[in-house]
N, C-alpha and C positions, 0 to 999 in steps of 0.2 A: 504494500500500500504506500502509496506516494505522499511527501508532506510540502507543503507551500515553502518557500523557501522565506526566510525571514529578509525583508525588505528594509534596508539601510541608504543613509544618504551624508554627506559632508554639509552640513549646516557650522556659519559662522557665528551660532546663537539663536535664541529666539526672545529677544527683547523687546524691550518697550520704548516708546518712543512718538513721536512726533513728524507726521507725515510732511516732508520739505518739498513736493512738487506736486502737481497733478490737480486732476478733478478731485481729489478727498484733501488736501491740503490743507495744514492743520487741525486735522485729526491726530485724537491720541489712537494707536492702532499697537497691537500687539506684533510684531513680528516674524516670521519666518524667515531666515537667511541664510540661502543658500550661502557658501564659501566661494569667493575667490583665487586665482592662484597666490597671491602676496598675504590671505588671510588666514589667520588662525580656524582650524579644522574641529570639528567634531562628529564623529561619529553619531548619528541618532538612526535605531530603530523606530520604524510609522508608529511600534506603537509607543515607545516612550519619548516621542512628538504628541501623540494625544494625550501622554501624560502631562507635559508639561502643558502645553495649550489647556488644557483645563483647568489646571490649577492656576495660572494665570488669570483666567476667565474668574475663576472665583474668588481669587485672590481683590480684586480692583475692578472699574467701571473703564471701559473701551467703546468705542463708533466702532471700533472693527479689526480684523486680522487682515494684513500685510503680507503676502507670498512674493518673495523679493530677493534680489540676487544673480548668483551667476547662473543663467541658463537654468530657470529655475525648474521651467515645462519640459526638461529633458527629463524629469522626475515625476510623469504626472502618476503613474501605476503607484508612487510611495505615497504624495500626498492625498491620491484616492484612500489609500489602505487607511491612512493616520485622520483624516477628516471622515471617516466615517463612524470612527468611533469618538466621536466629538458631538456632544446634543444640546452646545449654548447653540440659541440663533442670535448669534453679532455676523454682523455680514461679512463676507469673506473676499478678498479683492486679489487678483495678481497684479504686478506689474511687470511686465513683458517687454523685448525688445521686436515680438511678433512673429518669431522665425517657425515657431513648433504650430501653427495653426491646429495641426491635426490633434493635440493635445487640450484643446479647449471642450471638445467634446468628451474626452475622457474624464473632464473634471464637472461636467454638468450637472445641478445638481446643488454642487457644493460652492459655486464661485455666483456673488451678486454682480461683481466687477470687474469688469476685464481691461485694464489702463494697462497702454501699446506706446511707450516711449519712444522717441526717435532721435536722438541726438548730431545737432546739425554743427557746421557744415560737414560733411563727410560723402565718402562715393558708396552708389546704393542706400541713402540714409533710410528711402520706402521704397522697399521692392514690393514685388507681387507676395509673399508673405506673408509680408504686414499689413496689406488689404482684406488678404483670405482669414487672417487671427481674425479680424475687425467685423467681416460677413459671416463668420463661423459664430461669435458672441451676438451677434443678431439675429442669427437663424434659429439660433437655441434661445432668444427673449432674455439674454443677459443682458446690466445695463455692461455700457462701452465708451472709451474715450480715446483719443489720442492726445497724449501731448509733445512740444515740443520743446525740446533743453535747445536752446540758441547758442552760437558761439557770436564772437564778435563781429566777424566776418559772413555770420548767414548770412545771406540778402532777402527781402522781401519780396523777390519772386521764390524764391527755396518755401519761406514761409507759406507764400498763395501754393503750390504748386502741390504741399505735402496737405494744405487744407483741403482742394479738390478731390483731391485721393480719398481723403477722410468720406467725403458727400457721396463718394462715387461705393464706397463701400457700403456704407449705409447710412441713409438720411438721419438716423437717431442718434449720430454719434456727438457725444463733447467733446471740442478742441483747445484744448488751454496750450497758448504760445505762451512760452517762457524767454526773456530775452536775454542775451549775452551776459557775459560778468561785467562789462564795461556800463553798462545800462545799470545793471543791478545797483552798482555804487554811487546812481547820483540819481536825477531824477528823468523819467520818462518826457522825451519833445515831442513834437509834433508829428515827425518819422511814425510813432507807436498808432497815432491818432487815424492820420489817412489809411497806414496800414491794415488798421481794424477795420476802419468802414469798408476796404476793399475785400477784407476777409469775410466780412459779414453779408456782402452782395452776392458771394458764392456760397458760405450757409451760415447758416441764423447762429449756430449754439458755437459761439467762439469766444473766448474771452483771453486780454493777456493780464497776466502776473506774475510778478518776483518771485523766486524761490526763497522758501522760507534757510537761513543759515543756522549753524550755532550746535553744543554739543549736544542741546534735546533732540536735536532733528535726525532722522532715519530716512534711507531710501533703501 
């Protein structure tokens, strides 16, 4: 007789913490963190992630859990197995770079949020993808966003370009533009202002905002 093999994964922790980008931003949110290569590892079996996630839950008041990290949908069979033995209803969110589309249905079910970051300027910042994550989380009636981490240098066609994309996936989605760190440090001109209205002439649910900083903050 055959046994299920026990399902592990390198998490960088699971803390707590304060959401610094996105559509939930500024949320207190529990986290999930996957490891990095440059980050301190830990072994967790799914089910002593629903250990801890629980007791976390009950420990303190949370808007919700954060699945977050490196490649975090390469794991979606672990965090099936560990959210299933989890029966707070706090909503449950990833944040994604979009690549796993096929894994968004694996997690159905158990994710309220499906936040698809895109970090510009860069080559392929939205491939096909990060459109299919984005139509995958609407076909299954998850809510959905994109947002965008700007560098200094993105330009406001990069920004119109990867909003379209956004519409084209699905009319329901939230796009939060995030601007450069050069922006970040002083205050928003008139660039942001036309910007938006142009954002906004391609779809309605756009908004931009600074990334929250500082050591409460989590992504």
């Amino acid at each position: 007789m055959g046994t299920t093999p026990m399902l592990t994964a390198a998490l960088a922790g699971v803390p707590m913490g304060i959401q610094r980008q996105g559509v939930w931003s500024g949320r207190r949110q529990l986290f999930v963190r996957f490891a990095g290569p440059a980050e301190t590892a830990t072994m967790y079996s799914a089910d002593a992630l629903a250990r801890e996630l629980t007791r976390g839950l009950e420990r303190t008041t949370f808007h919700s859990i954060c699945i977050a990290g490196r490649d975090a949908l390469a794991n979606d069979a672990y965090l099936a197995a560990a959210f299933r033995q989890v029966t707070s209803k706090v909503p449950v969110m990833v944040d994604t770079d979009g690549q796993r589309p096929d894994a968004i249905a694996a997690l159905h079910g158990f994710l309220q949020m499906v936040q698809v970051t895109i970090e510009t300027p860069g080559p392929g910042a939205a491939t096909d993808r990060v459109w299919e994550t984005v139509t995958a989380a609407a076909r299954l009636g998850c809510a959905h966003a994109v947002v965008v981490v700007g560098g200094d240098d993105t330009s406001d066609a990069e920004y119109l370009q990867i909003v379209e994309g956004a519409r084209a996936a699905s009319a329901e989605t939230s796009v939060v533009l995030h601007p450069g760190p050069a922006a970040e440090k002083g205050m928003l001109d008139r660039r942001w202002s036309v910007l938006l209205e142009h954002a906004m002439a391609r779809h309605p649910d756009v908004r931009v905002a600074f990334r929250l900083s500082g050591p409460a903050t989590i992504r």
